[in-house]
C-alpha positions in Angstrom: 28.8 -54.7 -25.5 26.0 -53.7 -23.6 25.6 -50.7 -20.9 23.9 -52.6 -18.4 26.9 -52.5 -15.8 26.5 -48.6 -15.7 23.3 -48.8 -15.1 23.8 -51.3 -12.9 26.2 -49.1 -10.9 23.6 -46.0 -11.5 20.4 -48.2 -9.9 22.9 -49.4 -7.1 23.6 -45.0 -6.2 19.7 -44.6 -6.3 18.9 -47.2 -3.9 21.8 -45.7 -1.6 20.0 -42.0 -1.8 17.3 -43.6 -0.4 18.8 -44.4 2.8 19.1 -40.8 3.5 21.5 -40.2 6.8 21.5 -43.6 7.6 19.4 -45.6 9.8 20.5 -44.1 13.1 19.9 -40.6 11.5 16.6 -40.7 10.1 15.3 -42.8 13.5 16.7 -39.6 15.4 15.0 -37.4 12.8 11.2 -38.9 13.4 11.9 -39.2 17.2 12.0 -35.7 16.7 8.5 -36.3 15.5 9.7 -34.9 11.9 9.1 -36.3 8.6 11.6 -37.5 6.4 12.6 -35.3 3.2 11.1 -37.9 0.8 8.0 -38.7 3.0 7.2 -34.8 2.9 7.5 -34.6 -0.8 5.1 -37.9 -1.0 2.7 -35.9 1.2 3.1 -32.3 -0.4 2.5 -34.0 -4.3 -0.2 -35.5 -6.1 1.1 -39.4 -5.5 3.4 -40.6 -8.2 4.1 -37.3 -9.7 7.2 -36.8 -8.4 10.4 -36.0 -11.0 13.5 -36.1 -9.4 16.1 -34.3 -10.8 20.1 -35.0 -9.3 19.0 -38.0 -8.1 22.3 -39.7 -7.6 24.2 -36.5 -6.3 25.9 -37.0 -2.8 29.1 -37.3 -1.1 31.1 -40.5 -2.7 34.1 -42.4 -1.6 36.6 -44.5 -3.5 39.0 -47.2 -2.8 42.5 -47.6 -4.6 41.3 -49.5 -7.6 39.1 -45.7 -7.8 36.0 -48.4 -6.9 32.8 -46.8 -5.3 33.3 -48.1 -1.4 31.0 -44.8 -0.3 27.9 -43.2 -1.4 25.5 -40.9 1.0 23.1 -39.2 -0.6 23.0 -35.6 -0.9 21.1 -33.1 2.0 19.1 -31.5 -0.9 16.5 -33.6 -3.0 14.6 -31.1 -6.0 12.7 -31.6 -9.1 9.2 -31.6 -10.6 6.1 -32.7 -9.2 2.2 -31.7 -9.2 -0.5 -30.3 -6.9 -4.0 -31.0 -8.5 -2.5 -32.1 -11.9 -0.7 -28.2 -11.4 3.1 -29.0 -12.4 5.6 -27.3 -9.5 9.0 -27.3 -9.1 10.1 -28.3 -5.1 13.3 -27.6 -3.4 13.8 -29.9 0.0 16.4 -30.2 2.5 17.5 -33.4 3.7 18.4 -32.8 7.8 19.7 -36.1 8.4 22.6 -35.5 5.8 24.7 -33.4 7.3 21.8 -30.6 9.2 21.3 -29.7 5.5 24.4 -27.8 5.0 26.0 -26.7 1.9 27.6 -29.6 0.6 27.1 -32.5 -2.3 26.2 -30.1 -4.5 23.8 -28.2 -3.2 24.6 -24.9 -3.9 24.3 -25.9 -7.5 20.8 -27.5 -7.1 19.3 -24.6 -5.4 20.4 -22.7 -8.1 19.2 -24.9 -10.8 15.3 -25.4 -9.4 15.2 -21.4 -9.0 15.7 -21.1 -12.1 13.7 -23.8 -13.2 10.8 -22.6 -11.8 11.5 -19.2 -13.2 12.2 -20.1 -16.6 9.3 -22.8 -17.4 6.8 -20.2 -14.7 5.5 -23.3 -12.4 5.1 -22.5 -8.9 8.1 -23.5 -6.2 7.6 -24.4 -2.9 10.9 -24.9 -0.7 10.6 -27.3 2.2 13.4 -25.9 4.5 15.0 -27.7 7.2 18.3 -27.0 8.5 20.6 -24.1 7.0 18.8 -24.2 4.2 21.9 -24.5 2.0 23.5 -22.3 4.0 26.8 -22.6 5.4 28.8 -24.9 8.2 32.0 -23.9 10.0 33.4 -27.7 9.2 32.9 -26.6 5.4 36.6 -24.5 6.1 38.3 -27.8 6.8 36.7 -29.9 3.8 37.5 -27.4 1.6 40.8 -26.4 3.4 40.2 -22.5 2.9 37.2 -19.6 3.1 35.3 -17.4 0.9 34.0 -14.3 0.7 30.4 -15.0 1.2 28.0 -14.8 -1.4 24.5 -16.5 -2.1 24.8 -17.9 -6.1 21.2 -17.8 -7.4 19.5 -15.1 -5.4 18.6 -13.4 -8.1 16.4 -15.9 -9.1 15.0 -16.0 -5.7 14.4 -12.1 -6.0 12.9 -12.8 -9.4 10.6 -15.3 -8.2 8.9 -12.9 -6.2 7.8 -11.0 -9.2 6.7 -13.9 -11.4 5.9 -17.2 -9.8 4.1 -18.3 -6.6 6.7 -19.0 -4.1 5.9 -21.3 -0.6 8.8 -21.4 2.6 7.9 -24.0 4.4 10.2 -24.2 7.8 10.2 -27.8 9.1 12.8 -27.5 11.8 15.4 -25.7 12.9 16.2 -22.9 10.2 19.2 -20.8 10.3 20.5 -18.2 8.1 20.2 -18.7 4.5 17.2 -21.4 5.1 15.9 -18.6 7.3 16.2 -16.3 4.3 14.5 -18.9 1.9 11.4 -19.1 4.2 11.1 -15.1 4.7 11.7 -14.3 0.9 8.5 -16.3 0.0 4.2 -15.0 -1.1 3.2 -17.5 2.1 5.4 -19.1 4.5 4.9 -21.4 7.3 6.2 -22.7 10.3 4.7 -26.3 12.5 4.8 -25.6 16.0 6.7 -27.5 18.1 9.2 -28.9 15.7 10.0 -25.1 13.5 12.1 -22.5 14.9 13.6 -19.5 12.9 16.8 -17.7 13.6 19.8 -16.0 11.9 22.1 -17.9 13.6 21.1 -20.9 16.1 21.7 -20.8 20.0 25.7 -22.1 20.0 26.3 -19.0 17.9 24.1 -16.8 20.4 25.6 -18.2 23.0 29.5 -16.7 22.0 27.5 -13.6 21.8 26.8 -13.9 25.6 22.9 -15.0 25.4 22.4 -18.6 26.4 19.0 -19.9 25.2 17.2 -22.4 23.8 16.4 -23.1 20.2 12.5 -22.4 20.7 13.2 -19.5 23.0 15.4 -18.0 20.4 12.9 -18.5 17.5 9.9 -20.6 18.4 6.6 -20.1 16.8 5.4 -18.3 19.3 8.0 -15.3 17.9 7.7 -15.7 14.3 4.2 -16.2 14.4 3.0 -12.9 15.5 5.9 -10.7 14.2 5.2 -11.5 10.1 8.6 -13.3 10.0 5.9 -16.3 8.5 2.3 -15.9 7.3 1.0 -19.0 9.6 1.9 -21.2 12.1 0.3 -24.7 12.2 -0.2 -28.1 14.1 1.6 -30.8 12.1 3.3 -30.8 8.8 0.6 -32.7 6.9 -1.4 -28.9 7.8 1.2 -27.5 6.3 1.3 -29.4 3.3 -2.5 -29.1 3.0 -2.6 -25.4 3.5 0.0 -25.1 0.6 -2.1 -27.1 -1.7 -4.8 -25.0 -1.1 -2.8 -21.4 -1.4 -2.1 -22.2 -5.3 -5.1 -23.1 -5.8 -6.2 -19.2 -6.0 -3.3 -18.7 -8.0 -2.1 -18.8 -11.6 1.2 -21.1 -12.4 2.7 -17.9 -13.2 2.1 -13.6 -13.8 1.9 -14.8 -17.7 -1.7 -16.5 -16.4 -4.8 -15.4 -14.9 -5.9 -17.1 -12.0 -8.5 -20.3 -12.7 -11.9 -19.7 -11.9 -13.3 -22.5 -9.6 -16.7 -24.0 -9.1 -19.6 -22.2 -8.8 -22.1 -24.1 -6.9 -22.9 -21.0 -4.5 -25.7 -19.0 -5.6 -24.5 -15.2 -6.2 -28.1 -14.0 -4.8 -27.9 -16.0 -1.7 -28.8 -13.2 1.0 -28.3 -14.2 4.5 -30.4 -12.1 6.9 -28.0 -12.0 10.1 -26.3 -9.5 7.8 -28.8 -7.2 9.1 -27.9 -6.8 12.5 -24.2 -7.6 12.2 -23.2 -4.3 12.9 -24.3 -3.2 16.4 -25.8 0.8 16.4 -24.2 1.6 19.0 -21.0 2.5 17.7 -18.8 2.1 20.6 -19.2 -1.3 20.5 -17.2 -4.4 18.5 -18.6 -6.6 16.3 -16.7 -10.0 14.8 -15.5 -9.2 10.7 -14.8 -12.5 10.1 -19.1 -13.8 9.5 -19.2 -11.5 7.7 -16.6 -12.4 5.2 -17.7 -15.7 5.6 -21.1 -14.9 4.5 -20.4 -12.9 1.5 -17.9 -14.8 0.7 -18.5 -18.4 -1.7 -19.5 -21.1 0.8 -16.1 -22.8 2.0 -13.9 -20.4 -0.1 -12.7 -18.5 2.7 -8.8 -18.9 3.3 -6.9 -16.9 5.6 -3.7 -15.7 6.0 -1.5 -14.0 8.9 -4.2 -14.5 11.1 -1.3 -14.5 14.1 0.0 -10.7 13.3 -1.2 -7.6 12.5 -4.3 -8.3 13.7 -6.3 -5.2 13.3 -6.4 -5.8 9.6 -7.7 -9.1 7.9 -6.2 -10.6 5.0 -6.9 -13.8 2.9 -7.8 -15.3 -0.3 -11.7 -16.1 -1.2 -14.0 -16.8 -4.3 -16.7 -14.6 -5.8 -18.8 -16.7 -7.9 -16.1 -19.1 -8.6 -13.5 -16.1 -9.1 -10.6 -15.6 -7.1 -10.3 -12.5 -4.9 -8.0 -10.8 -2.6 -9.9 -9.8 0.5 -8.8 -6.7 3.0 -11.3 -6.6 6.3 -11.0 -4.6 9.6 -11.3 -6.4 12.6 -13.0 -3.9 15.2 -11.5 -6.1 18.1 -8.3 -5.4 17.9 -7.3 -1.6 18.0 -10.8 -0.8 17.0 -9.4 -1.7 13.2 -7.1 1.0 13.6 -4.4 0.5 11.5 -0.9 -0.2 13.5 2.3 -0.5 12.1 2.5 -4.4 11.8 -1.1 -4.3 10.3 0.1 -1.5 7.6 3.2 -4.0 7.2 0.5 -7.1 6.8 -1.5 -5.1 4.5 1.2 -3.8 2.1 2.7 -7.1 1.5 -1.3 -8.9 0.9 -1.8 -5.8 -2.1 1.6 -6.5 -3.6 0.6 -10.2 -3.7 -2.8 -9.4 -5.2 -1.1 -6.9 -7.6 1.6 -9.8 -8.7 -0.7 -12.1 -9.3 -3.7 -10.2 -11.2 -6.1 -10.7 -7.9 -9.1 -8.2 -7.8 -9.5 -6.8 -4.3 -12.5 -6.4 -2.4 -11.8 -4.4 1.2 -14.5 -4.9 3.7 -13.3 -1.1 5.5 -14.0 -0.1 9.4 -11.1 1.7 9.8 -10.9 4.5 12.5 -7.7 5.6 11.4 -3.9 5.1 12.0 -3.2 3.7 15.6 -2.5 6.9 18.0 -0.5 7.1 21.2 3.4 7.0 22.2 3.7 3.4 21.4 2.4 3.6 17.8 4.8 6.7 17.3 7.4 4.6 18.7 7.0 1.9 16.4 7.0 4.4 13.7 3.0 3.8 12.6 3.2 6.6 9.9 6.2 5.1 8.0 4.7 1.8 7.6 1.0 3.5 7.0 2.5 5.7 4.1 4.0 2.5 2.7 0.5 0.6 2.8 -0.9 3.6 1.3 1.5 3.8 -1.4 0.8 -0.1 -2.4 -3.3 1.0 -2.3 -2.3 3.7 -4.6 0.3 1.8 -7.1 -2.7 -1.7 -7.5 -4.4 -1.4 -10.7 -6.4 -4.6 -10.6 -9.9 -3.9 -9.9 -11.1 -2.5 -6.6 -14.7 -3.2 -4.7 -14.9 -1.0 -1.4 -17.4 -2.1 0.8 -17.9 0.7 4.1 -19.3 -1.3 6.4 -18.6 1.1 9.3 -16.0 3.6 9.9 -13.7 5.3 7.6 -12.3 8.3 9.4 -8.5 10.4 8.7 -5.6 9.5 6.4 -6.0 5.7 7.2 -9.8 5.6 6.3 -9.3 7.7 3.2 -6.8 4.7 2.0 -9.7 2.1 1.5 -9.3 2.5 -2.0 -7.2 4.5 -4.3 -9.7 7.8 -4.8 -7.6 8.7 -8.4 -9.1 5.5 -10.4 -12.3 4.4 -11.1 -13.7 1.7 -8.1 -16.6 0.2 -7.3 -17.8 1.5 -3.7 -21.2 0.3 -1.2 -21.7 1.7 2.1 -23.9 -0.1 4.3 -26.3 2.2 6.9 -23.7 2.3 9.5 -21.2 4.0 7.5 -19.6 6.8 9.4 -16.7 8.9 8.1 -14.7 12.2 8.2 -11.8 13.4 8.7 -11.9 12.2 12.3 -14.5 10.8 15.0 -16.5 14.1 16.2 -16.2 12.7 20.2 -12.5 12.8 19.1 -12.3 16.5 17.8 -14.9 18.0 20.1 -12.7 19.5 22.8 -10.3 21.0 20.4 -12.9 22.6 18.1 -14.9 24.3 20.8 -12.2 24.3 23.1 -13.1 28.8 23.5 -16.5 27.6 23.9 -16.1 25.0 26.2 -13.8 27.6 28.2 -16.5 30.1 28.7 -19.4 27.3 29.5 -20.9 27.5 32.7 -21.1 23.9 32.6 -18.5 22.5 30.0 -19.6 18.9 30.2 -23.9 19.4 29.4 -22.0 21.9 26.8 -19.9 19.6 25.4 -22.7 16.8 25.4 -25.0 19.1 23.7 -22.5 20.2 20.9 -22.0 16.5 20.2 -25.7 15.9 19.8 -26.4 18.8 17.7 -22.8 17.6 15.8 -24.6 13.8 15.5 -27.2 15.1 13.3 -24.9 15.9 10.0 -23.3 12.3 10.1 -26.2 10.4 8.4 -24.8 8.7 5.5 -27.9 9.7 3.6 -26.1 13.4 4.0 -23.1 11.5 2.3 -25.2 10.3 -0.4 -26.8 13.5 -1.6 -24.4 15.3 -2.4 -23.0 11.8 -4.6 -19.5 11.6 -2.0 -21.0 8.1 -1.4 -21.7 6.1 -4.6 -24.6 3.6 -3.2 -25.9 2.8 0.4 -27.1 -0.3 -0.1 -28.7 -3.1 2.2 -25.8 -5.8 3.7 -28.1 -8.6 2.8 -27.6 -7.6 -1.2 -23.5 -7.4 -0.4 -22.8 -11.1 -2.4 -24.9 -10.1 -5.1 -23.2 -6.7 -5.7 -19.5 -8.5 -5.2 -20.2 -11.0 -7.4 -21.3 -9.0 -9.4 -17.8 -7.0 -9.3 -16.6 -10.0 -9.8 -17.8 -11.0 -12.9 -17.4 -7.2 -14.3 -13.6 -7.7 -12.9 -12.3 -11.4 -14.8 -12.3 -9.8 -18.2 -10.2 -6.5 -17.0 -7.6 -8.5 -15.5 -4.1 -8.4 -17.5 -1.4 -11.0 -17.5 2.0 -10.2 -17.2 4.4 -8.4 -15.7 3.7 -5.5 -12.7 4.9 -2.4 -12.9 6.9 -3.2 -9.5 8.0 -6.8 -8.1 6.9 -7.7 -5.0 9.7 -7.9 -1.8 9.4 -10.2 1.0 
């Protein structure tokens, strides 16, 4: 009378979903020098954590007596599992079943962990690989007709976006919906070599009268710099390490702040190359990046999209063990200037902060938006309004530190000016509503004209010009809040910090963020 036989039969289901593809599948697979779906997981999870849930879904066969004489396991493998004793929900195609296409009840699973992670607010990170759940032409002669194509679930993925951290990891060949999966994500990567992105792989392409391979159609060294992913890295246990260490800054869910973490680093530390960091001749570059560093807690430093939008910085940090969403300038690329992919770069980092109840500190040397026929091409304006409206529309707590320039529309957008903010300028802050060796010959164009020598003229106009950009001249008339020495910059943004942790509110934004 007992039930052993069905379990029995259920045990004898799980051992066959953990053959995967097949032997001759899987060996292909890590030839490929790609881990298998289950080894990832193992790698991604804190070890033994791991709940499986539709563990025995897959394609089945029966003979005539309506005996099991088939079972492969299903392409997609999702449950529960934890990252530093965090629970998160994990979605992960299965490549050797099938190229992860939409079969064995996938559709179904995708749909379920979505919404799983929505409904109990845990954190989902989808390991892609494959179509993603996505669909195959020899679906039409399994299921002997079409459909009219629709994605079931996406509204949880849209959802997501606004309530729980979401990771796309792409771990080979993603197409389509998998594509999709991987974009519509808070930080997405892709491992070069083995990850290539596309809407539709090279055979399809090819009928379209392009033959190329899968990396030239979609290879890192596309997606990497366009914004398509945040990073692209060496191997997959990167990947999986840079994932962990993402949610670490973040809360479970928008009903949660974000955790404050150790605080071994002294908030007075002062580090004296702060001095000079900044050369005084203001034509030439300096590197941003030691200076975050330095301001920064020791080690916290963790940056994202370092590969696009270069001219604007963006990463994740800790202020005396707080959590903090850091903007920089980069003067080496553009000057700082603000181009349309930065703008792009910089919009989605605020809506990420805003979603998640990050304060923002913005290390500003901004010249302004990115001039010239290209940057008009690429329509700089558009996507600078946009990152201007995101500044404007935060309301977690804002530290502006002007560390050099902040000149026209882009440099006025280092901080919403209709809220209360905390603002430092360091000695070489220079601002205005453009650089005078910029303005010069249209502003004294007639005098220039009637010079006997226009060039000692001009020279001598700049000079006399130079006199009236002191920041001090800012500062007495109160248009600058503090000039302050860089060496006291981790005390004063700590701080911020601490002043900031009580103001922040859990919940809901006023807008959800979109990929």
């Amino acid at each position: 009378m007992s039930w052993q036989p069905e379990l029995d039969e259920l045990e004898r289901r799980r051992r066959h979903t953990l053959e995967l593809g097949g032997t001759e599948k899987v060996k292909r697979h890590r030839d490929n020098g790609k881990l298998t779906v289950r080894e990832r997981i193992d790698m991604l999870l804190d070890p033994g954590s791991f709940r499986e849930i539709g563990s025995v879904s897959g394609f089945a066969s029966y003979d005539r007596d309506n005996a099991l004489s088939g079972f492969v396991a299903t392409n997609h493998i999702m449950g529960r599992g934890a990252i530093e004793a965090r629970t998160v929900a994990v979605s992960a195609d299965d490549f050797t079943v099938r190229g992860g296409a939409n079969d064995g009840g996938v559709g179904e699973k995708l749909v379920y962990v979505e919404r799983m992670a929505n409904e109990l607010r845990i954190p989902l990170i989808r390991l892609v690989d494959g179509t993603g759940g996505g669909g195959s032409v020899k679906t039409i002669e399994t299921i002997g007709r079409t459909y009219v194509p629709a994605v079931p679930g996406w509204e949880y993925a849209v959802a997501n976006m606004a309530t729980v951290p979401v990771v796309g990891l792409a771990l080979g060949s993603v197409a389509g919906l998998g594509a999709a999966r991987v974009a519509n994500s808070h930080y997405s990567l892709m491992v070069e070599g083995i990850s290539q992105i596309f809407a539709a792989g090279p055979p399809v392409v090819a009928r379209a009268g392009e033959t190329v391979t899968k990396e030239q159609l979609g290879g890192a060294h596309i997606h990497g710099v366009n914004g398509t992913v945040d990073d692209v890295v060496a191997t997959e246990a990167e990947a999986f390490a840079r994932t962990r260490r993402f949610l670490s800054y973040l809360p479970p869910s928008i009903d949660q702040l974000p955790p404050r973490g150790p605080t071994t680093d002294d908030p007075s530390r002062r580090d004296e190359k702060l001095l000079s960091a900044v050369p005084r001749d203001a034509r030439k570059v300096y590197r941003m990046r030691p200076i975050v560093e330095s301001v920064m807690d020791a080690g916290s430093w963790f940056e994202i999209g370092r590969g696009w939008g270069k001219s604007v910085i963006t990463g994740l940090a800790r202020l005396d063990g707080w959590p903090v969403a850091v903007l920089a300038s980069d003067p080496y690329h553009y000057g700082g200037a603000w181009t349309a992919r930065a703008s792009e770069k910089l919009t989605r980092f605020v809506d990420l902060a805003q979603t998640f109840h990050l304060p923002v500190v913005h290390l500003a040397d901004i010249p302004g938006f990115l001039i010239g026929v290209k940057a008009e091409e690429e329509a700089t304006i558009r996507y600078g309004a946009r990152a201007m409206a995101a500044i404007y529309q935060a309301s977690v707590p804002w530290c502006s530190i002007l560390v050099r320039r902040a000149f026209g529309v882009a440099g006025a957008a280092h901080q919403n000016h209709g809220r209360y903010n905390v603002r430092y300028a360091w000695p070489s802050g220079e601002w205005g509503s453009l650089p005078i060796a910029g303005g010069l010959e249209a502003a004294y164009k007639g005098e220039l004209e009637k010079a006997a020598d226009p060039a000692a003229r001009l020279a001598e106009i700049e000079a006399r010009l130079n006199q009236f950009t002191s920041p001090f001249r800012t500062a007495e008339q109160f248009k600058v809040e503090e000039i302050i020495d860089p060496r006291e910059t981790r005390r004063l943004l700590c701080e911020f910090a601490n002043l900031a942790a009580p103001l922040r509110v859990p919940g809901l934004s006023a807008f959800g963020m979109r990929p």
